[in-house]
MIKOLSE-374747 format. One record per residue (C-alpha): residue in one letter; x, y, z. Coordinates in Angstrom, 1 decimal. Example, Ala and Ser with C-alpha at 12.3 -4.5 7.8 and 13.67 -1.06 7.14 Angstrom:
<pts>
  resn       x       y       z
     a    12.3    -4.5     7.8
     s    13.7    -1.1     7.1
</pts>
This chain:
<pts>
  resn       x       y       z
     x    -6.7     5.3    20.7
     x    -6.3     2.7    17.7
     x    -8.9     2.7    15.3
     x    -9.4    -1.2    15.1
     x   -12.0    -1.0    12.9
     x   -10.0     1.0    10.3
     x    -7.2    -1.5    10.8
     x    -9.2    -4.7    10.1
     x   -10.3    -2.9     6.8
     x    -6.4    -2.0     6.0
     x    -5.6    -5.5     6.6
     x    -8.9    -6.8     4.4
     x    -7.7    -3.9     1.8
     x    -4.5    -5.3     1.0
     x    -5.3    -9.2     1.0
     x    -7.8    -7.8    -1.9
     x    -5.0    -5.7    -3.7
     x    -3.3    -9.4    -4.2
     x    -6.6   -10.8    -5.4
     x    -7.0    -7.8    -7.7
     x    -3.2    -8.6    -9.0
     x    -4.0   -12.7    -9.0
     x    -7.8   -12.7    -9.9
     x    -9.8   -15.5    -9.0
     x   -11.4   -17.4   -12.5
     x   -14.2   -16.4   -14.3
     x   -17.4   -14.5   -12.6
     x   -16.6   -15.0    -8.9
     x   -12.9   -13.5    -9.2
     x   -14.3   -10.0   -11.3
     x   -17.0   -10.3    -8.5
     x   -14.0   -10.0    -5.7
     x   -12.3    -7.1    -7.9
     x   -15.4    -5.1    -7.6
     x   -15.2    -5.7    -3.9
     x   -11.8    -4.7    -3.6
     x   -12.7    -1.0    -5.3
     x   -12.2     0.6    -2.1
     x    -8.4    -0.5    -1.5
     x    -6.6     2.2    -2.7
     x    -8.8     5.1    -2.0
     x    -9.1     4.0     1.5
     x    -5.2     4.2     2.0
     x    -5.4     7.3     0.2
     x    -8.0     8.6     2.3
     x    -5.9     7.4     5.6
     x    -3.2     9.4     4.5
     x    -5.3    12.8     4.2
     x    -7.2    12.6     7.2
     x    -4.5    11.9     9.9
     x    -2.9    14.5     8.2
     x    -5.3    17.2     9.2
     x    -4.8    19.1    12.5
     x    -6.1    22.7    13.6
     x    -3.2    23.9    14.1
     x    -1.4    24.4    10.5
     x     2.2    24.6    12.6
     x     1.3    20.9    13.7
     x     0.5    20.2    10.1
     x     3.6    21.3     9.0
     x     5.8    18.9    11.5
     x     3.9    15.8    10.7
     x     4.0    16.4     6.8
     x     7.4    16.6     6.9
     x     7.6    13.5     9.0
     x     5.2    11.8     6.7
     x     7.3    13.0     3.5
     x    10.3    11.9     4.8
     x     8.5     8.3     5.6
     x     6.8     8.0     2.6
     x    10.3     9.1     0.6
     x    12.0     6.0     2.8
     x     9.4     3.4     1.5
     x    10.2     4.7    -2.2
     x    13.9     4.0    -1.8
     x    13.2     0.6    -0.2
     x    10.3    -0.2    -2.5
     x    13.4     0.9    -5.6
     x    16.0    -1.1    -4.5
     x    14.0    -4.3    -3.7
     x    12.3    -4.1    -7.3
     x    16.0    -2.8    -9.3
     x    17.1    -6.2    -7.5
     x    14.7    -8.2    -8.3
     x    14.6    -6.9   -12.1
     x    18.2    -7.2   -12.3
     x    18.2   -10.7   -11.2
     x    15.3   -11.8   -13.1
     x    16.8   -10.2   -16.3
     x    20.0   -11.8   -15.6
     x    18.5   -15.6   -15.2
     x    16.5   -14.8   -18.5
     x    18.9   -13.1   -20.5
     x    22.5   -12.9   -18.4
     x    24.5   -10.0   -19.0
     x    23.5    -8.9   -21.9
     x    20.2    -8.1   -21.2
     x    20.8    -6.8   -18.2
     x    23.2    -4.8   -19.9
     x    20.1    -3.5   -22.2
     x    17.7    -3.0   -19.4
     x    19.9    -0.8   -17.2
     x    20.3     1.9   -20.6
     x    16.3     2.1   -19.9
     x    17.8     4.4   -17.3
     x    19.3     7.1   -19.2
     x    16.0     7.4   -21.4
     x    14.5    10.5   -20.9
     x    11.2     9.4   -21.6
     x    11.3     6.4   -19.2
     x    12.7     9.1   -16.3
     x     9.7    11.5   -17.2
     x     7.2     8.8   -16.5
     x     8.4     7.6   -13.4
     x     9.0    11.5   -12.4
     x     5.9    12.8   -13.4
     x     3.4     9.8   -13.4
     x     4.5     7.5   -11.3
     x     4.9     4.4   -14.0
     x     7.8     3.0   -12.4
     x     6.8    -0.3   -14.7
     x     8.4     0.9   -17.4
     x    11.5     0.0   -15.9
     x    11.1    -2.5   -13.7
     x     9.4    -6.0   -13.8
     x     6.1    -6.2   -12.0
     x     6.7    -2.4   -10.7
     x     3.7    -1.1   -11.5
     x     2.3    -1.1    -8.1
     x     5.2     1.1    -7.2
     x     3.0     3.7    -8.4
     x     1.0     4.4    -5.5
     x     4.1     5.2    -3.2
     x     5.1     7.5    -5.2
     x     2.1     8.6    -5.4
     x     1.5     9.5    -2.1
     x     5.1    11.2    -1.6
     x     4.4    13.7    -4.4
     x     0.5    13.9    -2.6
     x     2.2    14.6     0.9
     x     4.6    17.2    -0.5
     x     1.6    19.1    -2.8
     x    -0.1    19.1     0.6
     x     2.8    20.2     2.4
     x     2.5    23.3     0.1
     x    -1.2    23.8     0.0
     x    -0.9    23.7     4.2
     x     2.0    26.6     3.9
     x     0.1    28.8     1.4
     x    -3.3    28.3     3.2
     x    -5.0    27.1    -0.4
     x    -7.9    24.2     1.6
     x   -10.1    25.8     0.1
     x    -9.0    25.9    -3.8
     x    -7.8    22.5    -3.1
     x   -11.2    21.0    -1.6
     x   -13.1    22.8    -4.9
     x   -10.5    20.7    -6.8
     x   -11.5    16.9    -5.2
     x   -15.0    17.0    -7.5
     x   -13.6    18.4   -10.0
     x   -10.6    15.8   -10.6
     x   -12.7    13.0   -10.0
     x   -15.2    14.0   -12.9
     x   -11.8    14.5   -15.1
     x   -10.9    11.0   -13.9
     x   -14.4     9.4   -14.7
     x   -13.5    10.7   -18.3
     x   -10.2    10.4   -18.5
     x   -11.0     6.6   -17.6
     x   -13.8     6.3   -20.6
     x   -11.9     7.5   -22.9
     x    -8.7     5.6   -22.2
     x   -10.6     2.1   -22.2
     x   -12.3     2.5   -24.9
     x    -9.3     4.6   -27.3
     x    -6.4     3.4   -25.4
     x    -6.1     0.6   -23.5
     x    -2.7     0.4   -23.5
     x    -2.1     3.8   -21.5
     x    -5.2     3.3   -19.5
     x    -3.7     2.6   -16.1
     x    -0.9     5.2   -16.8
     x    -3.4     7.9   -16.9
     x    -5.6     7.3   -14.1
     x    -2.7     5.7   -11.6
     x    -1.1     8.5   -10.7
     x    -1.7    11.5    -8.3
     x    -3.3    14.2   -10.1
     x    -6.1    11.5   -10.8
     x    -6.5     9.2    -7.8
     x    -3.8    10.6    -5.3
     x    -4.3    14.0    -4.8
     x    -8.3    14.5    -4.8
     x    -8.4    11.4    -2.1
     x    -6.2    12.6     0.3
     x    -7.5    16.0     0.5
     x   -11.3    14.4     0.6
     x    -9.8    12.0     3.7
     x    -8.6    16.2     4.7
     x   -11.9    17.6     4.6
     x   -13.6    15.0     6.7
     x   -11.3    15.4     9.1
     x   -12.3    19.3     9.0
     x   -15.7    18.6     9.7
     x   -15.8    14.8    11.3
     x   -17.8    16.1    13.9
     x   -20.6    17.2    12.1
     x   -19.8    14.4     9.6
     x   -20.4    11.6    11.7
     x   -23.3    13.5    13.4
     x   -25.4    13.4    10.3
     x   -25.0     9.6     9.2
     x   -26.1     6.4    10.7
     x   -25.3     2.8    10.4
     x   -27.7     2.3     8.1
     x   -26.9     5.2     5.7
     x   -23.2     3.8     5.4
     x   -24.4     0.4     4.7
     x   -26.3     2.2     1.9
     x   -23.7     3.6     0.8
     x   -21.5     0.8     0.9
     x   -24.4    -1.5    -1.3
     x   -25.0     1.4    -3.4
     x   -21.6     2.0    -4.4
     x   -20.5    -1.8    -5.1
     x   -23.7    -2.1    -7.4
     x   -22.3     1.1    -9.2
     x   -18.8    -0.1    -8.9
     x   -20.1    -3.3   -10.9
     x   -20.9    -0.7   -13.5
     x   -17.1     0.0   -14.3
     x   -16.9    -1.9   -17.7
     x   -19.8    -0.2   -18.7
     x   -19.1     3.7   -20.3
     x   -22.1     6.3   -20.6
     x   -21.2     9.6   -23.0
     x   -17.5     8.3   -22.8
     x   -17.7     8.5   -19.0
     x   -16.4     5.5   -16.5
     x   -19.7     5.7   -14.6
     x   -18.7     2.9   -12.2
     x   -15.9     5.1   -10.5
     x   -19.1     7.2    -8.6
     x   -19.5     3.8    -6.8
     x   -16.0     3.0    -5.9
     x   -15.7     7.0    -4.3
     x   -18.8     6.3    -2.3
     x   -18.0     3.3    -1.8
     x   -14.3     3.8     0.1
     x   -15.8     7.1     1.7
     x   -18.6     4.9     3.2
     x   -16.1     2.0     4.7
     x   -13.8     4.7     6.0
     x   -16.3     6.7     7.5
     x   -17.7     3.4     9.0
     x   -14.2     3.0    10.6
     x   -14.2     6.3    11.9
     x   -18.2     6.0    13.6
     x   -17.2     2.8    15.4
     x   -13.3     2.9    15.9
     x   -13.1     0.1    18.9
     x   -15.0    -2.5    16.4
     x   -13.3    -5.3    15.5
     x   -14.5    -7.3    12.9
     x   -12.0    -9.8    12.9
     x    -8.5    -9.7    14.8
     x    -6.4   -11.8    12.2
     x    -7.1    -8.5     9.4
     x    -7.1    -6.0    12.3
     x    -3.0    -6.9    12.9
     x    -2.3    -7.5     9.3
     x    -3.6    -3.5     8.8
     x    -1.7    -2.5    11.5
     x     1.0    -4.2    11.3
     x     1.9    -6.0     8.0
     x    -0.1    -4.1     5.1
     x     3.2    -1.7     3.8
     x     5.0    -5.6     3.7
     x     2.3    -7.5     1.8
     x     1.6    -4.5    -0.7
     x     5.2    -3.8    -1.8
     x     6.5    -7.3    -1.4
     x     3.3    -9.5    -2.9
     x     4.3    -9.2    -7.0
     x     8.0   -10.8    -6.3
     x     6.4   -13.3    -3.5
     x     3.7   -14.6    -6.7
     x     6.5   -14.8    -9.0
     x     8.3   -17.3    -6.8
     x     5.0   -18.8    -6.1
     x     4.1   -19.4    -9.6
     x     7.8   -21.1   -10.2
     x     7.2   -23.5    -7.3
     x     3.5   -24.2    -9.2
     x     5.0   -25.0   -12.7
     x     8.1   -27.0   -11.1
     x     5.4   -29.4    -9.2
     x     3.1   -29.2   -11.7
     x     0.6   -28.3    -9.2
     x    -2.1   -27.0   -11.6
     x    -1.8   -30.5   -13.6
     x    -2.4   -32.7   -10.1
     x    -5.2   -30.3    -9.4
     x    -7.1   -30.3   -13.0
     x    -7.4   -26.8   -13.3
     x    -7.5   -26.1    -9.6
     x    -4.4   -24.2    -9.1
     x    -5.6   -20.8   -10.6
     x    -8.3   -21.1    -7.4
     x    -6.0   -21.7    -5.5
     x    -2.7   -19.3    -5.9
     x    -4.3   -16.4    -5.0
     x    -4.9   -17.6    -1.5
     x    -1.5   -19.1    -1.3
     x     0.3   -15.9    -2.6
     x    -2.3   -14.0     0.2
     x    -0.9   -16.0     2.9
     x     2.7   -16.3     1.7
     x     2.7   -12.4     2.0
     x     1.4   -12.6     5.6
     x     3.8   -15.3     6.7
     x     6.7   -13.3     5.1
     x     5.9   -10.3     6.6
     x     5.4   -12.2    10.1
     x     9.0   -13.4     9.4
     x    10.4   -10.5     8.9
     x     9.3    -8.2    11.7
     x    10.9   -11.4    13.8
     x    14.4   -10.8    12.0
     x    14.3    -7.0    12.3
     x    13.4    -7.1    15.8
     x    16.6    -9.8    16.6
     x    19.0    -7.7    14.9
     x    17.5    -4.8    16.2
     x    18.1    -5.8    19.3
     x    21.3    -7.1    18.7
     x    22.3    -4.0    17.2
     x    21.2    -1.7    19.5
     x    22.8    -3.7    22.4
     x    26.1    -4.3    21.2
     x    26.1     0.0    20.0
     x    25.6     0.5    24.2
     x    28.2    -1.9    24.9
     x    30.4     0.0    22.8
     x    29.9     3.7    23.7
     x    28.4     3.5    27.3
</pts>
């Protein structure tokens, strides 16, 4: 059965990844990013739960099906972004700089950070949200491993103990070293890894999970962890003591999804999570950049005094939605096509 709950809070979790991207001004738009601090985990924590089965044989099977995937969407996501660097690059700086940009690819250290942490923004224009495909290939194939050795259990002892190396690794960073910040905590050994085997583990024990909690507990959690969550800027003993909210946070929304799987808070998010969210996550940096071209030709933030800045979020939001709509039409037409004209051929 489809979890409709979970899918309206997919759908809700990547219209907040663009207003994370394109805040809102001043108080209300930091207010939305604290919102949004279950986005990522959540689709981390997806990805480790529906990955569990009893069976480790079965597990087996779907990981590789799920590497493969998520090894397809890195390709894609690559060659849409080396496209749209390339042309950008060219428009700004023709040949030449293009020229310049593509020797970024033979630089050793450039390759090790894309290999090894996932900064694919070192190379390519607005690709630093590349990071969490890649992210959750390499966390499918260290699971893939931990499933064929049997290591759940040193890998569960490991979720607490990354997210406390996290928490610090987080302090320090934005306090010392701003500039590497996202580098060190965007990756999979830090956010990745310890979510998808946490999503792993509740699947392990769901039953007795979702025994144990009530509606009002998650709620609890859920205001608990946003009033921590607005605690992020703030850094106790060199510690990001704001990231404790954002965990309970996304395990209390998921968990909610999981209680009451036929809910549907509102249809419209429930088919963009189910649907559309892979679209609007990979394809919403390029779609604002065109956005933002339009705004300066037609001077749209002059005619508005000011008001545009409210404004392009929501328009970049539903550009993404109305893109994605778009092109699940085209692939099914040529689908079809295809797939038609192939029997005509051979049958």
């Amino acid at each position: 059965m489809t979890n409709q709950c979970l899918n309206f809070f997919k759908g809700l979790a990547c219209i907040l990844v663009v207003f994370i991207h394109f805040p809102f001004p001043g108080i209300w738009g930091n207010f939305v990013i604290v919102l949004a601090g279950f986005t990522v985990p959540l689709f981390f924590l997806i990805s480790g739960y529906y990955s569990y089965h009893e069976d480790n044989a079965c597990v087996q099977e779907k990981l590789q099906r799920k590497i493969k995937h998520a090894f397809k969407l890195c390709v894609v996501a690559t060659i849409i972004f080396f496209a749209y660097t390339a042309m950008r690059t060219y428009i700004d700086y023709g040949f030449t700089g293009v020229f310049d940009w593509l020797k970024g690819f033979a630089s050793p250290q450039y390759l090790m950070r894309i290999l090894f942490l996932q900064n694919l923004g070192c190379l390519f224009l607005r690709g630093g949200v590349l990071w969490f495909l890649y992210a959750l290939f390499w966390g499918y194939v260290i699971l893939y491993f931990i499933n064929r050795t049997n290591r759940y259990k040193t890998a569960y002892l490991l979720i607490p103990i990354l997210f406390f190396i996290r928490m610090i690794v987080s302090g320090i960073t934005t306090v010392y070293f701003e500039d590497i910040h996202n580098i060190c905590i965007l990756n999979v050994y830090m956010t990745g890894f310890p979510y998808i085997m946490l999503g792993n583990l509740i699947a392990r024990y769901r039953k007795q999970i979702l025994e144990r909690l009530t509606v009002k507990k998650l709620f609890l959690g859920i205001v608990v962890g946003i009033a921590l969550n607005c605690l992020s800027e703030q850094k106790m003993l060199i510690m990001d003591i704001g990231y404790m909210g954002a965990i309970l946070y996304s395990i209390s929304i998921f968990l909610l999804a999981q209680k009451y799987p036929e809910r549907e808070p509102n249809k419209l998010f429930a088919i963009i999570g189910e649907r559309y969210f892979t679209f609007v996550y990979i394809m919403h940096m390029i779609i604002e950049d065109f956005i933002n071209k339009i705004f300066l030709i037609f001077h749209v933030d002059e005619i508005l005094q000011g008001g545009g800045s409210w404004i392009r979020p929501i328009v970049v939001a539903a550009t993404c939605v109305i893109c994605a709509v778009i092109w699940e039409k085209v692939v099914d037409l040529f689908g079809k096509f295809i797939s038609q004209n192939v029997h005509k051929l051979f049958f």
